[in-house]
TORGUDREN-131795 format. One line per 3 residues: for each residue x, y, z of N, C-alpha, C. Coordinates in steps of 0.1 Angstrom, whole numbers, plus 2048, in hexadecimal, padded with zeros to 3 digits. Each point is the difference from the previous one (the first is absolute). Layout:
BEGIN
X,Y,Z,X,Y,Z,X,Y,Z  ...
END
This chain:
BEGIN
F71,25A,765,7F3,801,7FB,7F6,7F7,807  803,7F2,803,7F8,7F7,809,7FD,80A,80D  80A,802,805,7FB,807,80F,7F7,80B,7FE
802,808,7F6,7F6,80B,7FE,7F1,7F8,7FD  7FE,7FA,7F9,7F5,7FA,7FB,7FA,7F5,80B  80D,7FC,809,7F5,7FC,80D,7FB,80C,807
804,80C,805,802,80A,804,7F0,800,7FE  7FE,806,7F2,7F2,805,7FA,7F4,7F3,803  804,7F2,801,7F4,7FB,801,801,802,811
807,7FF,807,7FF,800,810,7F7,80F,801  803,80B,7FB,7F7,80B,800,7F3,802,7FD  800,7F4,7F3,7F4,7FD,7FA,7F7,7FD,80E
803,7F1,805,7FE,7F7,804,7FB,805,80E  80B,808,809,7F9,811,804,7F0,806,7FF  804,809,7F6,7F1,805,7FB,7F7,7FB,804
7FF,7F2,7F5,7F5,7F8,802,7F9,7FB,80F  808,7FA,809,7FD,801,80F,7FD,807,803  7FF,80D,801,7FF,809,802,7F1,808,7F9
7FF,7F9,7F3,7F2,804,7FC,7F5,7F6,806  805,7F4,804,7F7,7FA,809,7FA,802,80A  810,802,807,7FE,805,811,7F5,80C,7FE
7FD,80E,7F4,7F4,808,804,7F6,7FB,7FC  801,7F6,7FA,7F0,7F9,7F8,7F9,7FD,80F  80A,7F6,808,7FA,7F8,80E,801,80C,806
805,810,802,7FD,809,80A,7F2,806,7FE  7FC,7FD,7F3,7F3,809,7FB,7F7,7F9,804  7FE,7F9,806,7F2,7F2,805,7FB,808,807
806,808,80D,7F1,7FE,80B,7F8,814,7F9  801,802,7F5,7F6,80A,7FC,7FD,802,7EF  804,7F0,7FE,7F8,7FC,7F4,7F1,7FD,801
7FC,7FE,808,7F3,7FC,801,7FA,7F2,7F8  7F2,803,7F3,7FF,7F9,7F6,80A,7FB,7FB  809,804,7FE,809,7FD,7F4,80E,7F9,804
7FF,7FE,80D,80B,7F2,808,800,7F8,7F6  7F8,7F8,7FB,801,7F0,7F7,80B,805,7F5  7FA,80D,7F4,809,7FF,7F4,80A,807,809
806,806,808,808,809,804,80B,7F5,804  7F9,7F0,808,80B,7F3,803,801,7FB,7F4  7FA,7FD,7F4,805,800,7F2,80B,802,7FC
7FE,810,804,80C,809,7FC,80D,7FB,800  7FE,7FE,810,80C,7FE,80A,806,7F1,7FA  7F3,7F6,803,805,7F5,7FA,80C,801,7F1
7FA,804,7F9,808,803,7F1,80F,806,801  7FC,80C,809,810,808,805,80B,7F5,802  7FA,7F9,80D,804,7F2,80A,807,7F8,7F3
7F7,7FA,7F8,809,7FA,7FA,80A,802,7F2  7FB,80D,7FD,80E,805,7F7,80B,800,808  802,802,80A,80A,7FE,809,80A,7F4,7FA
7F9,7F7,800,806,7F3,7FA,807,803,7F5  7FC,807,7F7,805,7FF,7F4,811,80A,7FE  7FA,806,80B,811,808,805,80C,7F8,804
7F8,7F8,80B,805,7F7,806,80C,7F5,7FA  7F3,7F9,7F1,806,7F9,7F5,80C,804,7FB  800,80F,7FE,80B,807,7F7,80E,801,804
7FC,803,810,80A,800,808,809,7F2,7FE  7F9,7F6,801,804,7F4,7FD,80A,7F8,7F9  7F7,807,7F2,809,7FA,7F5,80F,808,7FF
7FB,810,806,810,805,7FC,80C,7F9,80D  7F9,7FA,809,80D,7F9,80B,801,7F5,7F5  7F6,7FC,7FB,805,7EC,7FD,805,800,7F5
7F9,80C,7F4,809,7FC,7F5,809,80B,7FD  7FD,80F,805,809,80B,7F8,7F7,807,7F7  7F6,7F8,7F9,7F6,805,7F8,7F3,80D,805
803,80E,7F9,7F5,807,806,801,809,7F1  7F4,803,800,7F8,806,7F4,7FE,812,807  809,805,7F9,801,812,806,7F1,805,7FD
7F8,7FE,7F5,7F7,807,800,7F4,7FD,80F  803,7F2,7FE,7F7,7F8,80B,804,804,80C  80A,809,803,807,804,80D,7F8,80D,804
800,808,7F3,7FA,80F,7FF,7EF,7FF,800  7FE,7F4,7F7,7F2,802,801,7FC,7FD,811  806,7F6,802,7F8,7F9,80E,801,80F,80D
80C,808,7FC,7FE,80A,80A,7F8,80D,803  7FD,7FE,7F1,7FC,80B,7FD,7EF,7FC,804  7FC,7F4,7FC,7F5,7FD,804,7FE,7FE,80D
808,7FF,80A,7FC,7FF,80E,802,80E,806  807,80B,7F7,7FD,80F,80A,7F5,800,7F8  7FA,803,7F4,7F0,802,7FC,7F7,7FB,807
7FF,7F4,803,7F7,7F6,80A,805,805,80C  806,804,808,806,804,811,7F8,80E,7FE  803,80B,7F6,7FC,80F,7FF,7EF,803,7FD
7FD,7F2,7F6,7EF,800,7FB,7FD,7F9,80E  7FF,7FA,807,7FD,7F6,80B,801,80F,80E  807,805,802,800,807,809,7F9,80D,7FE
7F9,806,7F1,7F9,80E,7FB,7F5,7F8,806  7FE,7F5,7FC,7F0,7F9,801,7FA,800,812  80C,7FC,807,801,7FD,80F,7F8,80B,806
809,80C,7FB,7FD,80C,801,7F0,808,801  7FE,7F9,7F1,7F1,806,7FE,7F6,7F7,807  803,7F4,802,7F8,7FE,80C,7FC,803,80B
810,804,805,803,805,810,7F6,80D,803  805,80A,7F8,7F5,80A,7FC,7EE,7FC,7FE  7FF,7F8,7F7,7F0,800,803,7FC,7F7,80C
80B,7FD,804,7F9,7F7,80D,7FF,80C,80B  80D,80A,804,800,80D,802,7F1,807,802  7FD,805,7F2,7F8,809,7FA,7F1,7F9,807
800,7ED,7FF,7F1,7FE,800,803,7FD,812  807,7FF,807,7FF,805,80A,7F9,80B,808  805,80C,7FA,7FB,80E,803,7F5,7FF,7F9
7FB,7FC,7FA,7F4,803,7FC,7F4,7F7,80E  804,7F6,802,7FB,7F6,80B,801,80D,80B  809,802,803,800,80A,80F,7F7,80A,7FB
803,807,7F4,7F5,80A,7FE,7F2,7FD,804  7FB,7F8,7F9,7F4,7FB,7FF,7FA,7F9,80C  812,801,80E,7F6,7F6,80E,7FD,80C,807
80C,807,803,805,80B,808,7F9,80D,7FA  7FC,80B,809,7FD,80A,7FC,80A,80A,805  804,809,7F0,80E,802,800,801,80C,809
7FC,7FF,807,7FD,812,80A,803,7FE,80F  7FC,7F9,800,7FD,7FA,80E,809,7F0,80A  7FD,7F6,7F1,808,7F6,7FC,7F7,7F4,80B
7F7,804,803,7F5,7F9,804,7F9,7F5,7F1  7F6,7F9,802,7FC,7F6,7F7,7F6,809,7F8  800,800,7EF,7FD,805,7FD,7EF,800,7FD
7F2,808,7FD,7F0,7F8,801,803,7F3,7FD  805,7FC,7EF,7FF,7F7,7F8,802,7F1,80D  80F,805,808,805,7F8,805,7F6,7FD,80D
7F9,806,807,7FF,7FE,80C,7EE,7FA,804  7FB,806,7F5,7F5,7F8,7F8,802,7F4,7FF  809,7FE,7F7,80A,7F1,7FE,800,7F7,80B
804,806,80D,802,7F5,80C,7F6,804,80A  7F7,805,7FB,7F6,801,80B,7F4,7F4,7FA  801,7FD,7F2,7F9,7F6,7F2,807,7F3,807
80D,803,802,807,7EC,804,7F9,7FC,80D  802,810,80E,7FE,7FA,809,7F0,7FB,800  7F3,807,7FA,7F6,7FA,7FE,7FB,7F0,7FC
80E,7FD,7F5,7FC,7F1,7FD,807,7F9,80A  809,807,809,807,7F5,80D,7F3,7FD,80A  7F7,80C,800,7F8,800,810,7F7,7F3,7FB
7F8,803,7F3,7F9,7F2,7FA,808,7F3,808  80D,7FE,7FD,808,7F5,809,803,7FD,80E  800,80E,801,807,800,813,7F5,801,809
7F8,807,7F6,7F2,805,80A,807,807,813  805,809,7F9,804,80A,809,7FC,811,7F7  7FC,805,80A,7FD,812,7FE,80E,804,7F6
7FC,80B,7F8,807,80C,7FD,7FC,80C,803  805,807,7FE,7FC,812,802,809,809,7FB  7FD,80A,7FB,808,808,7F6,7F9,80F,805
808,80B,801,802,808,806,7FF,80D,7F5  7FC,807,7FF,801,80B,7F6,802,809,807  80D,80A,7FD,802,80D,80B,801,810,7F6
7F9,807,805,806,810,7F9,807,809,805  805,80A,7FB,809,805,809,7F2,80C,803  7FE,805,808,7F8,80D,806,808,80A,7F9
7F8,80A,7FC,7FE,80C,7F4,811,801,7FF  803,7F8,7F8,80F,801,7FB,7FF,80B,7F3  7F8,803,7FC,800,80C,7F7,800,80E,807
800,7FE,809,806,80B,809,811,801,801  805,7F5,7FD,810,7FC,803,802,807,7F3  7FB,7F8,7F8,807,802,7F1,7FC,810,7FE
7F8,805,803,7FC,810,7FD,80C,80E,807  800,7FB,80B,80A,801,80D,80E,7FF,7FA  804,7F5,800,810,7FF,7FC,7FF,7FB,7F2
7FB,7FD,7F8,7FF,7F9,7F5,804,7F3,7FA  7FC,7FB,7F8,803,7F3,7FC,80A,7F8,804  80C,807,7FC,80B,7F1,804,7FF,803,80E
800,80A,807,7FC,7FA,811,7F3,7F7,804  7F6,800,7F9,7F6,7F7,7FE,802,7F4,7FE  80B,7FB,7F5,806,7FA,7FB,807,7F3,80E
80C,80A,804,803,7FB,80E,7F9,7FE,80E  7F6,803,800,7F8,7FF,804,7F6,7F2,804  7FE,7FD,7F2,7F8,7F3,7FD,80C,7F7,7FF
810,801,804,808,7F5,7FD,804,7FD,811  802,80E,806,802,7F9,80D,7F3,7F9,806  7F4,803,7FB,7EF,7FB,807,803,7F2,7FE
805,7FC,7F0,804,7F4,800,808,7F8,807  80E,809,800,80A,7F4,809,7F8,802,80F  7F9,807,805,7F8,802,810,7F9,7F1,7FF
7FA,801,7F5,7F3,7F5,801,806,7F1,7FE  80C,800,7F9,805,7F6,7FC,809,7F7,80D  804,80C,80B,808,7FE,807,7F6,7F7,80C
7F1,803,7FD,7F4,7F8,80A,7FC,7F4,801  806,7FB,7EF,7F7,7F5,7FF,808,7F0,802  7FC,7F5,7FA,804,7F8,803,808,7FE,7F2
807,7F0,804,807,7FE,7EF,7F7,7FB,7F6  7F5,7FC,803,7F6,7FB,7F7,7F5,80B,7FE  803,80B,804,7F7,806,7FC,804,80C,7F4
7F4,800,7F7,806,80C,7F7,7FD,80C,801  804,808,7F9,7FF,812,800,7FC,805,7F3  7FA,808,7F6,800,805,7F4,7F9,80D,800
806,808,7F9,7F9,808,7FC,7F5,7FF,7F5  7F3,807,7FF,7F7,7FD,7F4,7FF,80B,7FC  804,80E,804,801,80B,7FB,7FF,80A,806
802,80E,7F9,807,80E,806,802,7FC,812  7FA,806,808,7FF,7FD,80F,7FD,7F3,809  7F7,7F6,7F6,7FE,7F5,807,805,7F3,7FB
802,7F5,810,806,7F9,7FC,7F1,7F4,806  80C,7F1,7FC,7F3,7F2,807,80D,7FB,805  7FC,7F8,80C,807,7F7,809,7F9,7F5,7FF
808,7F3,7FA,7FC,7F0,801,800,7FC,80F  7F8,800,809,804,7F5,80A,7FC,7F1,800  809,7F8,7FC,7FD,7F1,803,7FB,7FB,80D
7F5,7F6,7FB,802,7F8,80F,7F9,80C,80E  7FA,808,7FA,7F9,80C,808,7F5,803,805  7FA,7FC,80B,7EB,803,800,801,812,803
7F8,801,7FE,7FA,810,805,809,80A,807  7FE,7F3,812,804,80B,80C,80E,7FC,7FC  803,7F8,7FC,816,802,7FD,800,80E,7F5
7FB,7FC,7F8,801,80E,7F7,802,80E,804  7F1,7FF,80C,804,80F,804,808,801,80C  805,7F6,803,80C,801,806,80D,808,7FB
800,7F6,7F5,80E,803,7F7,7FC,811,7F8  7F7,7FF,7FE,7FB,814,7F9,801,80A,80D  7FE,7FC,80E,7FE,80A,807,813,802,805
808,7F4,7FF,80D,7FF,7FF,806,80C,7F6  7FD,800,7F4,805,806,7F7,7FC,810,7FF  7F1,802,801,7FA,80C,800,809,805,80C
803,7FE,80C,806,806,807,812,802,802  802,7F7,7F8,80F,7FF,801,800,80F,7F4  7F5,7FA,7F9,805,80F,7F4,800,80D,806
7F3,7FF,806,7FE,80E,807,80B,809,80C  80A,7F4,803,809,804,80B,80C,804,7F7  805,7FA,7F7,80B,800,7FA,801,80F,7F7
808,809,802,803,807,7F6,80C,7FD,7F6  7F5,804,7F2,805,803,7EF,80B,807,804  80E,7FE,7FE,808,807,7F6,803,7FE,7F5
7FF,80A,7F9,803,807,7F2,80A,806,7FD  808,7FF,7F3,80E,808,7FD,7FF,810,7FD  7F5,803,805,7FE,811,804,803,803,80C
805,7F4,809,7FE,803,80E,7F6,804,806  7F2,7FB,7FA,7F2,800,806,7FF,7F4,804  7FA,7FF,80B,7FC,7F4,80D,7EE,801,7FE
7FB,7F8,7FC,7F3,801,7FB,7F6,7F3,807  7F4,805,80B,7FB,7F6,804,7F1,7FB,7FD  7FE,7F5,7F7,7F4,7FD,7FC,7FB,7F7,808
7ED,804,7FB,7FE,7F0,802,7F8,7F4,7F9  7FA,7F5,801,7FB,7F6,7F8,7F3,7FF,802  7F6,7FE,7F6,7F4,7FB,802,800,7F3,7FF
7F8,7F5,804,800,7F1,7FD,7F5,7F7,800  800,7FA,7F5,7F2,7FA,7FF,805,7EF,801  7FA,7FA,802,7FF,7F2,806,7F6,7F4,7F6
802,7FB,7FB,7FD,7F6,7FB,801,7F1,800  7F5,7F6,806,80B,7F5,804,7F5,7F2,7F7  807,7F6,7FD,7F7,7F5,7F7,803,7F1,806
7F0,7FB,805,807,7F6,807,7FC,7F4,7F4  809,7F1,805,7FC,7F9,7F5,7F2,7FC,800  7F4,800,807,7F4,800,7FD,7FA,808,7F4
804,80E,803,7FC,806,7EF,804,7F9,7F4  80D,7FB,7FC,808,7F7,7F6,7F1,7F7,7FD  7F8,7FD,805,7FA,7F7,7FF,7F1,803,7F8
801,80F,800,7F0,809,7FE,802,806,7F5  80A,805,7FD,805,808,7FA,810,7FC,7F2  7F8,804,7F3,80B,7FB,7F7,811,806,802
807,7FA,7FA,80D,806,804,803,811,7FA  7FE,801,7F4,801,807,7FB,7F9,810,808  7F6,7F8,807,7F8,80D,807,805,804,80F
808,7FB,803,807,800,811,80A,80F,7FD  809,800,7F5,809,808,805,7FB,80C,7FE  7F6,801,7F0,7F8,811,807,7F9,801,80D
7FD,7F7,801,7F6,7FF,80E,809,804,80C  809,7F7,800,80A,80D,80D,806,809,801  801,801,7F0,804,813,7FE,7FC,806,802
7EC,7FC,7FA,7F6,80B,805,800,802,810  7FE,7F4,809,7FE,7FF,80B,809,80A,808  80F,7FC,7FF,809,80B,802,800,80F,7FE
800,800,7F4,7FC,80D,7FD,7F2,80A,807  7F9,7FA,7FF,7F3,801,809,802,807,80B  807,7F6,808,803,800,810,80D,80E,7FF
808,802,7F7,808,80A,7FF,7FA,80A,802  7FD,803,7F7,7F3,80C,7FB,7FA,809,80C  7FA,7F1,808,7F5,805,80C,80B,804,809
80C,7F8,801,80E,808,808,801,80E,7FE  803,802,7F7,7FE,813,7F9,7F6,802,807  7F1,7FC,7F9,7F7,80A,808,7FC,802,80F
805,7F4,806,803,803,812,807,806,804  80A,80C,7F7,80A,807,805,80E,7FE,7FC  802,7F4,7FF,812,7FB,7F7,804,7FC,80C
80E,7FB,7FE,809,7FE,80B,7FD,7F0,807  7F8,7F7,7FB,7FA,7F8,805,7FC,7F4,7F8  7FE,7F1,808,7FF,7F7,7F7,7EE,7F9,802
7FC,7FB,7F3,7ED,7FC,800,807,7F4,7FA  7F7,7F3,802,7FF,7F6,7FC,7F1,7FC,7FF  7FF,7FB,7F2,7F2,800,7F5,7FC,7FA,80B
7F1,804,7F9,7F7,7F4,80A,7EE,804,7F6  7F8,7F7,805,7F5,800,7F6,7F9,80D,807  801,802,809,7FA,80D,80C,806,80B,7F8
80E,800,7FD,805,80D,7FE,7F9,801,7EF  7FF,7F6,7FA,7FE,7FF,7F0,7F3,807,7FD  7F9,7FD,808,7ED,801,804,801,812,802
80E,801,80C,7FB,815,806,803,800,7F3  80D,801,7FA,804,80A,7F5,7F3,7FF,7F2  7F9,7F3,800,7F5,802,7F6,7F5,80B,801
7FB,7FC,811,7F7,809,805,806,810,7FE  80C,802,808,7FF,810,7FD,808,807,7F0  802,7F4,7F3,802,807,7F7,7F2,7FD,7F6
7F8,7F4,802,7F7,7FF,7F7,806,7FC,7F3  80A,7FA,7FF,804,7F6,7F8,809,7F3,802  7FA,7F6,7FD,806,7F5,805,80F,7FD,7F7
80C,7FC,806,80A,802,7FF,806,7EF,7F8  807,800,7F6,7FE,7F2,7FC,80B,7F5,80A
END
C-alpha cells in the first residue's frame, strides 16, 4: 500500500509540474495579463511543495492519509486540464486578434497595404520629414480602362489582374518603400526620402515595366495593361506653412490631380503636380480644385 500511495503522489507531483510548465508556456501571447497569469504560476510553483512534503513524511515516517492521496491528485489533473482549456482560449484569441490586425493592414485581394494602412505610413513618414527635412513623394497609379478587362473577361480575371499589377509594382520598389491599395483600380505608392525628379524616375520604371509584362490568368488569358501616374512630392519647407493634419489630403489631392491630367493626355504615362499644371486644369474646367 506504501508503494502505491507513493506511486499516486509522484503522479500527483507529475501533473502539477506540468500545470506549471503550460502556465510559463502561455507568457509570450498573454499580453496584459502576464502579471496575474505569473501569480498563477507562482501559486502552481509552490503547491508543488506541498506534494513534495507528502512525499516526505511517507519515506520518514510510513504515515500517509489515503484521502490526502486522492484528493491531491485529483486536484492537480483539474488544475493541469483547467490550466490548459484556459491556455487554449488564449492561444485562439491571440490567433483570432491577429487576423483581425492583418485584416485591417493588408488588403485581402491583393494583399497589398490596406487605404486605412497606407494613409497610416504616408501620416508617419510626414512627421519624420518635419525631422529629417528630407522630400517625400507618393505616387497614385490607375489601371487604364480596366472596366474594359472586367466587361471582357469578367471579374475574377479582373481580380487577377489587379494582383499580378501588384506583385509587378511591388517587384520595383525599394524595401522602405510602401504599396497599398485605396480602392477598386487604384493604388498610392509611399516613396521615402524622394524629390520630384526621383519619383518620376521610379513611376516611369514601373509604368513601363507594367506595360511590357504580360497578365496571366487561370483562363489562360495573357492580358497587357497599362498605368496612369500622378506624382506628388512634399518637401520639408511646406511642414513649416502648412498644419499637419492638412499635408496628407494635400498630397492626395495633388497626386490625384496630376493622375487625372495623366488620363486626360491620353493614359499610359506619368504627370507630376506642379502649380502650372493646378492653374491649366482650373482654367479649362472653371472650377478650382481643392
Amino acid at each position: 500500500m506504501k508503494n502505491f500511495v507513493i506511486l499516486l503522489y509522484y503522479v500527483s507531483l507529475f501533473v502539477q509540474t506540468g500545470a506549471v510548465i503550460l502556465c510559463l508556456s502561455a507568457f509570450r501571447f498573454l499580453g496584459k495579463f502576464r502579471v496575474a497569469w505569473f501569480i498563477l504560476a507562482t501559486g502552481f510553483f509552490l503547491m508543488i511543495g506541498r506534494r513534495v512534503t507528502s512525499l516526505v513524511d511517507v519515506y520518514s515516517s510510513d504515515r500517509y492519509n489515503s484521502t490526502d492521496v486522492v484528493l491531491s491528485l485529483l486536484i492537480s489533473i483539474f488544475l493541469l486540464v483547467g490550466i490548459y482549456s484556459i491556455r487554449n482560449v488564449f492561444r485562439e484569441l491571440e490567433n483570432k486578434n491577429n487576423e483581425l490586425i492583418k485584416f485591417n493592414r493588408f488588403d485581402f485581394l491583393t494583399h497589398a497595404l490596406s487605404r486605412a494602412e497606407i494613409f497610416k505610413q504616408i501620416e508617419a513618414e510626414i512627421e519624420r520629414v518635419e525631422r529629417s527635412r528630407q522630400p517625400l513623394s507618393i505616387l497614385e497609379l490607375d489601371i487604364d480602362h480596366f472596366k474594359r478587362v472586367n466587361d471582357r473577361y469578367g471579374h475574377q480575371v479582373g481580380d487577377e489582374i489587379l494582383l499580378s499589377l501588384t506583385q509587378c509594382c511591388q517587384s520595383k520598389l525599394r524595401l522602405n518603400d510602401q504599396f497599398g491599395r485605396i480602392g477598386g483600380e487604384e493604388f498610392l505608392i509611399l516613396l521615402p526620402d524622394t524629390d520630384a525628379s526621383q519619383a518620376f524616375e521610379a513611376a516611369e520604371r514601373i509604368r513601363n515595366y507594367v506595360a511590357e509584362t504580360p497578365h496571366c490568368t487561370q483562363q489562360g488569358v495573357s492580358i497587357h495593361i497599362t498605368i496612369s501616374i500622378g506624382i506628388s512630392t512634399l518637401k520639408h519647407e511646406l511642414s513649416g506653412h502648412d498644419g499637419r493634419a492638412e499635408l496628407l489630403p494635400q498630397l492626395l489631392n495633388r497626386a490625384d490631380e496630376a493622375m487625372y491630367h495623366a488620363k486626360k493626355m491620353g493614359r499610359n504615362q506619368s504627370v507630376i503636380w506642379s502649380e502650372a499644371l493646378h492653374l491649366q486644369n482650373i482654367v479649362e474646367s472653371g472650377v478650382p480644385k481643392q
